[in-house]
N, C-alpha and C positions, 0 to 999 in steps of 0.2 A: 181336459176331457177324460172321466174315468172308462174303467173298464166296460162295457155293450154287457149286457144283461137280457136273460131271457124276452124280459115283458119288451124289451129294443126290438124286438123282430116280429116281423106280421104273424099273426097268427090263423091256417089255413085250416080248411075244414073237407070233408072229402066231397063238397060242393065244388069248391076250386082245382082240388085234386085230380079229379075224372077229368078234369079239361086239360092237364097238363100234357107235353108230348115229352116220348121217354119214357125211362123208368125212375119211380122216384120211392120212399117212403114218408110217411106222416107218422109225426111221432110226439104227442101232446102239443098239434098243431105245426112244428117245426119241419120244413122240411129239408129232406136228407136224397142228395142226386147219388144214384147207384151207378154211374158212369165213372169212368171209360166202362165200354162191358168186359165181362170179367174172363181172364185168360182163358189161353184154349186147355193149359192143364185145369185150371179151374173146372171149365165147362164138359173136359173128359169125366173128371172124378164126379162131378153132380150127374152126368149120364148115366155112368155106372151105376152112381148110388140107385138111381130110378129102377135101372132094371133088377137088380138085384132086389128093391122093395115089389116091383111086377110080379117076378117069378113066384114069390113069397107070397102074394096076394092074391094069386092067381086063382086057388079055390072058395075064400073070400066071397061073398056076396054083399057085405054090406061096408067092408073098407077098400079105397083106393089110393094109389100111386098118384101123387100130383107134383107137378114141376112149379116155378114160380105164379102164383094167382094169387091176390089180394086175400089180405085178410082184415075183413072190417072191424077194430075190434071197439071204436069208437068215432065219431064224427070225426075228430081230431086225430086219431091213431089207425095208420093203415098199413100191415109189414108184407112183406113176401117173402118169406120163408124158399131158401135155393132148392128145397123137396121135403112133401110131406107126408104124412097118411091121414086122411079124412077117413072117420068110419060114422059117418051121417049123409042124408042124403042132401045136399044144399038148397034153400030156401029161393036162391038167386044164380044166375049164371055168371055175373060179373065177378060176384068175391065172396070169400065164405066167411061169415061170422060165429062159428062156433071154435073153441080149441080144437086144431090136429092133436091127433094119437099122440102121432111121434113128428120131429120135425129134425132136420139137415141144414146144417148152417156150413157151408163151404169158406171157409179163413179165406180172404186176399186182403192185402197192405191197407188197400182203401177199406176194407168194411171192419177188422177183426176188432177193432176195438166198440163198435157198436156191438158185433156181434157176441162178445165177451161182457160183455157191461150192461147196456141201456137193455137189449133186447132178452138176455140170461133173464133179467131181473121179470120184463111182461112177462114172456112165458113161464117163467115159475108162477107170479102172481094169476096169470089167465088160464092155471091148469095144464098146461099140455105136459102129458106124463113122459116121454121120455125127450128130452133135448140133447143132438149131438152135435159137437163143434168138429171140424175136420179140417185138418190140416195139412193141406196137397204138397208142398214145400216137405212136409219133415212124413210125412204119410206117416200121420199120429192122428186117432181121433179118441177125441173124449167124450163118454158117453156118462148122462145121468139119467138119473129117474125120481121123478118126484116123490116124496113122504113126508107124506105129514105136513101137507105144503111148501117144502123145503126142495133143492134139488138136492142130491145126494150124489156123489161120483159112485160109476157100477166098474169101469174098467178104462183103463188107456189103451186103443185097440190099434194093434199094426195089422195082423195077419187073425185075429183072433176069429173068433166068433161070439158075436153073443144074445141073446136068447131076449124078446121083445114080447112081454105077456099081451093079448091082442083079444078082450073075453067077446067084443063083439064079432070076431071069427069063429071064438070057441076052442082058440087055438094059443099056441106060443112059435114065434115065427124066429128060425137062426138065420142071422143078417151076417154072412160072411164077410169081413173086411177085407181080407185076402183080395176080392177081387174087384176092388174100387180105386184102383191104385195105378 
């Protein structure tokens, strides 16, 4: 018996999806359990993150702070993003199908290599301008921003700050890392 190959595994669509219990993601059909849930330093640093994007969005009228909620990006393809910034106003209340601004990807054992690999590659391909990986373990976050459809590395951020162009605020917003830690 050889090695199990993609086309080996049912292939799900967000018909089947929405009826699932849990959290899960869809990802060119395949799905992916986001279980055990994720530590409490995990879920402290993603808290953080949130508020810290709150405060920053708080004069804002047309982008917000979002914690985990679907993102439809295909029949077959559904992520959740651990916090992001919408600056549209959504179509639907279950899941938003447009690229986030910016999006937070919080590292744990079970996800980082999705999060490093499969999902880096959608959201560069789907636009979202700036993608940061965060690393609660080593309080390191890597922050890019897309050019020229590419991501690009902007900084390795421990205590830094760094500055998140945002034109449908009219503004640029500093995301202190200092205090997500």
């Amino acid at each position: 018996m050889g090695a199990l190959k993609v086309e080996d595994f049912p292939h799900y669509t967000y018909k089947e999806y929405k009826l699932w219990e849990g959290s899960w993601e869809l990802i060119d059909g395949v799905a992916y359990a986001m279980s055990p849930a994720p530590m409490i330093k995990h879920q402290s640093v993603s808290n953080n993150i949130a508020w810290e994007l709150k405060n920053n969005l708080q004069d804002c009228k047309t982008c917000q702070a979002l914690l985990p909620i679907d993102w439809k990006i295909s029949e077959d393809t559904i992520l959740q993003p651990d916090n992001s910034v919408i600056c549209h106003k959504p179509k639907n209340e279950a899941y938003i199908t447009k690229a986030p601004k910016i999006i937070f990807e919080v590292l744990s054992k079970s996800t980082a290599k999705k999060d490093t690999g499969i999902k880096f590659n959608i959201y560069e391909k789907e636009g979202v301008e700036y993608y940061i990986l965060v690393d609660p373990d080593e309080s390191m976050a890597k922050a890019y921003r897309l050019h020229d459809g590419r991501y690009i590395k902007m900084a390795d951020a421990t205590d830094e700050t760094i500055e998140f162009e945002i034109k449908e605020c009219g503004k640029t917003i500093t995301f202190d890392f200092s205090k997500i830690w």
